[in-house]
C-alpha positions as CSV (number, residue, x, y, z in Angstrom):
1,X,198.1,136.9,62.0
2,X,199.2,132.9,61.9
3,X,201.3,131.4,64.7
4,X,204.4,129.8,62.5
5,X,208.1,129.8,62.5
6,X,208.5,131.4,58.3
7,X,211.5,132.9,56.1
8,X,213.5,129.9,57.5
9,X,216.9,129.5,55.8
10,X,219.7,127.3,56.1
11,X,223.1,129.6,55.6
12,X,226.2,127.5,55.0
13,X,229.9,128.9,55.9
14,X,231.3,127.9,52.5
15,X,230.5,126.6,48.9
16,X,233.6,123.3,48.7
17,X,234.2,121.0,51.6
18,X,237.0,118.6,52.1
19,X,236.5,115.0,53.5
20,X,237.4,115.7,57.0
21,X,236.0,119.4,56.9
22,X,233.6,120.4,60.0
23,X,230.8,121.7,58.5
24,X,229.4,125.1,59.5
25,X,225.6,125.5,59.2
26,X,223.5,128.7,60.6
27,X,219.6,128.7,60.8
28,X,217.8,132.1,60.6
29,X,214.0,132.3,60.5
30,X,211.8,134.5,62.3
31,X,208.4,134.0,64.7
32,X,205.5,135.9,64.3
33,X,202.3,135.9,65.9
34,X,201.2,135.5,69.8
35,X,204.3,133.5,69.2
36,X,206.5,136.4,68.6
37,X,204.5,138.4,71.0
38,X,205.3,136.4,74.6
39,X,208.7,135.4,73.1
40,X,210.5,138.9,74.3
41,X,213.3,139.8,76.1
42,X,211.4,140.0,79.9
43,X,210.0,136.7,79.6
44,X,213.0,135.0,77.8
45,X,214.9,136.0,81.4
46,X,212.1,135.1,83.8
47,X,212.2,131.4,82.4
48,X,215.7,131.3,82.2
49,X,216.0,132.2,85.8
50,X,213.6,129.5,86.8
51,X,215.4,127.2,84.6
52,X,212.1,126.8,82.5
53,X,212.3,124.7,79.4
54,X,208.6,123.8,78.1
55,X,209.6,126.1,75.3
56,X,211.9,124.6,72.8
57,X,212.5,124.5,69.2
58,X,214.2,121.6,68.0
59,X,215.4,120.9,64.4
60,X,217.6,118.4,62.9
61,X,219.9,118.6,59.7
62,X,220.3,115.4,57.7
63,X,223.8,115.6,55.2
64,X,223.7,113.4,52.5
65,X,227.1,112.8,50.1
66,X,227.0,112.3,46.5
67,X,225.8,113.9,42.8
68,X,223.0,115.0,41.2
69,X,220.7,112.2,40.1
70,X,218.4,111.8,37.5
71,X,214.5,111.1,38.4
72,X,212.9,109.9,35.5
C-alpha cells in the first residue's frame, strides 16, 4: 500500500454567497499507509505533550471571483 493523503474533498457550507459573506470551507480526506499506521491516537498525544510539530499538513485555498469563461 502507497503512502498518500487520497479521497480529498473540499465541502462548502452553502451554494450563494453575498459580498461580505465569510466563507465556510471543510477539508475531508483520509491517510493510508505507514502514514495512517503511526498517525493514531497514542502517538498523536505523546507529540502533543512534548509540543512536537515535525508533522504538519499544510494546504492553502485560493478563491477567485467571477463567471464561467470560454477557452477556445
Amino acid at each position: 500500500m502507497n503512502d498518500m493523503i487520497a479521497d480529498l474533498e473540499l465541502i462548502k457550507d452553502k451554494d450563494d454567497y453575498a459580498v461580505d459573506d465569510d466563507i465556510t470551507v471543510n477539508v475531508k480526506f483520509s491517510l493510508t499507509g505507514k502514514v495512517r499506521d503511526v498517525f493514531n491516537e497514542e502517538n498523536w498525544n505523546i507529540a502533543y505533550d512534548k509540543f512536537d510539530n515535525q508533522f504538519k499538513l499544510k494546504y492553502g485555498i485560493k478563491l477567485v471571483s467571477g463567471g464561467i469563461r470560454k477557452h477556445g
